[in-house]
C-alpha positions, 0 to 999 in steps of 0.5 A: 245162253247166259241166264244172267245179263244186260238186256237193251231195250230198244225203242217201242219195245217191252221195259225189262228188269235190269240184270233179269234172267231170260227163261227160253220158252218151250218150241211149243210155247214158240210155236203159241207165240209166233203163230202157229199158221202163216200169216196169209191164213188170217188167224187171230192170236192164239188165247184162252179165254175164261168167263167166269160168272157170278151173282155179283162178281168181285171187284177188280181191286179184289182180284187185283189185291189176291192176284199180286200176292197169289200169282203174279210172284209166279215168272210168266205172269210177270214177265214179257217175251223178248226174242222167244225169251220169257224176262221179268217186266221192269216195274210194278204190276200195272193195275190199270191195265190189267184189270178193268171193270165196266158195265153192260146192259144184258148178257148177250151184249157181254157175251158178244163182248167177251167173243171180241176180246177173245179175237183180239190180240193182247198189248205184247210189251206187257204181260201176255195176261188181262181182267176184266170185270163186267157188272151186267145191269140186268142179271149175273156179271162176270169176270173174263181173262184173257190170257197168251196161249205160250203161258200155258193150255187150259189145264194150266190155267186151272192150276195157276188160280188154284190160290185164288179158288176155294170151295164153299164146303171148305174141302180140298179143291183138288180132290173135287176135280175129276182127274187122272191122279196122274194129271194133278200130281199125285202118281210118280213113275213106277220103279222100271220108269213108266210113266203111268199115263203110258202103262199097258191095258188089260187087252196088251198084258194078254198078249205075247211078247212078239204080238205085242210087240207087232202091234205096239210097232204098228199103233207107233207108226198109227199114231204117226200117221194119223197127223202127217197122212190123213185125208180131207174131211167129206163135203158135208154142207157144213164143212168148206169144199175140198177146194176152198181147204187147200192149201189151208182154210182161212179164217173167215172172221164171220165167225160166231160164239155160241153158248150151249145150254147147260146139260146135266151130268146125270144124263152123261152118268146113266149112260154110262151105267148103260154102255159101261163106259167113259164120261169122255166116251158119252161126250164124244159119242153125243157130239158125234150124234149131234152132228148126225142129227144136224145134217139129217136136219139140212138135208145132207146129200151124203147123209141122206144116201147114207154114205161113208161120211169121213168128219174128225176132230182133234181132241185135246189129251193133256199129259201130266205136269207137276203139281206141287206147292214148292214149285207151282210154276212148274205146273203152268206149261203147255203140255199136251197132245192132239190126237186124231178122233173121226166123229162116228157120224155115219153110224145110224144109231146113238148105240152104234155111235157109242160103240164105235167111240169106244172102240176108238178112244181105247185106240188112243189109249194104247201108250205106243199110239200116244208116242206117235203121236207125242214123235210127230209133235216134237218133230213138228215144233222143235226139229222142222224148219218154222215154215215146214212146221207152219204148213203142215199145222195149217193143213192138219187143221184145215182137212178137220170138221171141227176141234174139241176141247174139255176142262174139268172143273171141281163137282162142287160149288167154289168161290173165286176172290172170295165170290161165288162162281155160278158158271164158266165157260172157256172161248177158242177161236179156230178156222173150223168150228171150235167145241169148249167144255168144261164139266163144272158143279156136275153140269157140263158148259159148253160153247161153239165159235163156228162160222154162220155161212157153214152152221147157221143154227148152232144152237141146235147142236145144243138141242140135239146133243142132249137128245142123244144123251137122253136116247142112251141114257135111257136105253134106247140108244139102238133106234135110229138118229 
């Protein structure tokens, strides 16, 4: 397709700059912006949604006046998507619109308002991106952005706003961030051409060649079959029959945001030391031990015979994206992959759960169970017919307990616009319950959007989540739930 050309706006259709190149989103940013689901499944538009709260918030004029210098020169911040193309908007950058300010009585009133937002779809003859400043008279306010999801995932997100964001020490935001090197740009390929995200463990440079070349063809074909051949979910209570998930689960609308009390991460540290592990393996590992203990709650039939319990979840794996001050843009892109991870509820222990997500999680590491699964996504979103690609997502999500997400954010305090951010949180909205994290000046924040007929009292996920952080933190994880 030509990159330059004269593109005709027909009536009730974005206003495009005259002559403006047209930059063909990716089949995943397609598959974001077309839906990824039938129509039928009642799914709202795919956003992320960061809360951002603060002492006293910036103004919209603020984050206006820095975000017109700072982002909106980047091209999907100031462009429209016309015909899966992304095209610069004809005009100025409309501040009215896109930054809003308002006031509310409590938290709770904004935080029902920020869950609405995030359900609703955004205005698509405009930049697919909004502001809104909430002054809260009753404590902290905040600021909420809702922006497409074909723009960029999460952790793009994070590095669009690295302009607006400082820390208060004054230190490097990027060095405070607990990432790979790899995912902030910091490690190139090795001279062979390996990409270090994909390097071999300890446990594959034992092996011989032929043995490990056996199992690397079959951690490929595992890593295939984990999307296109898994099983429905048990009928534990709070998950939907069997029945009611097929052909897909629709979106019930019920649906409820729930914000989780702030956890500690020293809680998550001394379990590591403990269990020598990974922040990611004790979060896992604790959400799993949550769910254990809300279905002992319930009473659960299966649990409570002490059956096999099958509950998965996707689990978000970023892959590394460029991060470089010459062209920042090219770290604004949705890159990453949706491994399978089954929650190890059916271990009676926190020990045991812990051992069992370690087990898995190194599974996931090996780079040929990775390329599997990075096979079966392109093959999805690029090569299959878009009804094809639109059943089989719907069915892979409706056969889950829940989807997981996890962000982090710098260990130090920062300033956003100039102000002080004292919490964060991001808002997904899925057909199963959907768990968003983000660790955050060493605490972790976290949500559920889940649908009340199912979890009718989230919040104690929450309670039963940091119990099972303070069980292995401590050393006790081999007593019983």
């Amino acid at each position: 397709m030509p990159q330059n050309m004269e593109i005709e706006t027909p009536l009730n259709a974005p206003k495009v700059k005259p002559g403006a190149r047209r930059r063909r989103l990716t089949p995943l940013g397609q598959g974001w912006k077309r839906g990824l689901y039938p129509v039928e499944m009642n799914m709202p538009e795919s956003s992320v949604n960061a809360v951002l709260t603060f002492e006293t918030a910036p103004s919209a004029k603020e984050i206006a006046d820095a975000f017109e210098v700072q982002i909106w020169p980047r091209d999907r911040f100031r462009s429209v998507v016309v015909d899966m193309d992304f095209v610069e908007h004809d005009g100025p950058m409309d501040r009215a619109y896109h930054f809003q300010e308002r006031t509310m009585d409590n938290m709770k009133e904004i935080e029902e308002h920020c869950f609405r937002n995030a359900t609703a779809p955004l205005d698509p003859n405009r930049p697919l991106w909004r502001f809104e400043v909430i002054r809260n008279k009753t404590g902290d306010d905040v600021v909420a952005l809702k922006l497409h999801h074909c723009i960029c995932d999460g952790l793009g997100v994070l590095f669009t706003f690295l302009p607006m964001l400082s820390l208060r020490s004054g230190g490097n935001l990027l060095d405070s961030i607990p990432l790979p090197p790899a995912l902030k740009g910091g490690m190139k390929k090795t001279a062979s051409g390996e990409d270090p995200m994909m390097k071999m463990s300890s446990e594959e440079r034992k092996m011989g060649c032929c043995r490990r070349r056996c199992r690397n063809t079959s951690q490929f074909w595992k890593g295939v079959c984990s999307i296109l051949s898994m099983g429905y979910d048990s009928e534990v209570k709070i998950n939907p029959p069997i029945s009611e998930r097929k052909p897909y689960l629709p979106y019930s609308g019920r649906h409820r945001y729930t914000k989780m009390p702030v956890v500690d991460c020293k809680l998550i540290s001394a379990a590591r030391r403990v269990y020598k592990c990974t922040f990611n393996d004790v979060v896992m590992a604790g959400l799993s031990g949550a769910f254990r203990r809300y279905l002992e709650t319930i009473e659960d039939p299966l649990i409570k015979k002490s059956a096999e319990v099958e509950m998965k979840s996707f689990m978000l794996l970023a892959l590394p994206r460029p991060v470089t001050e010459k062209d920042p843009d090219a770290a604004i892109v949705n890159n990453f992959l949706t491994p399978v991870f089954r929650l190890p509820v059916s271990e009676p222990t926190p020990a045991a759960r812990l051992e069992k997500t370690v087990a898995m999680v190194n599974d996931m590491k090996s780079r040929s169970f990775i390329s599997g699964i990075w096979c079966t996504t392109k093959l999805v979103t690029k090569l299959l017919p878009v009804s094809l690609m639109k059943k089989i997502t719907s069915e892979a999500i409706s056969k889950l307990t829940c989807n997981i997400t996890s962000v982090p954010l710098p260990d130090e305090p920062m300033d956003f616009a100039g102000k002080g951010v004292t919490g964060v949180q991001v808002i997904f909205v899925n057909n199963v319950p959907q768990i968003s994290i983000l660790s955050y000046q060493k605490e972790l924040h976290w949500n559920m959007v889940s649908d009340p007929a199912l979890i009718d009292k989230p919040e104690l996920l929450g309670q039963f989540f940091e119990d099972e952080l303070r069980l292995l933190g401590a050393g006790d994880g081999a007593a019983g739930s």
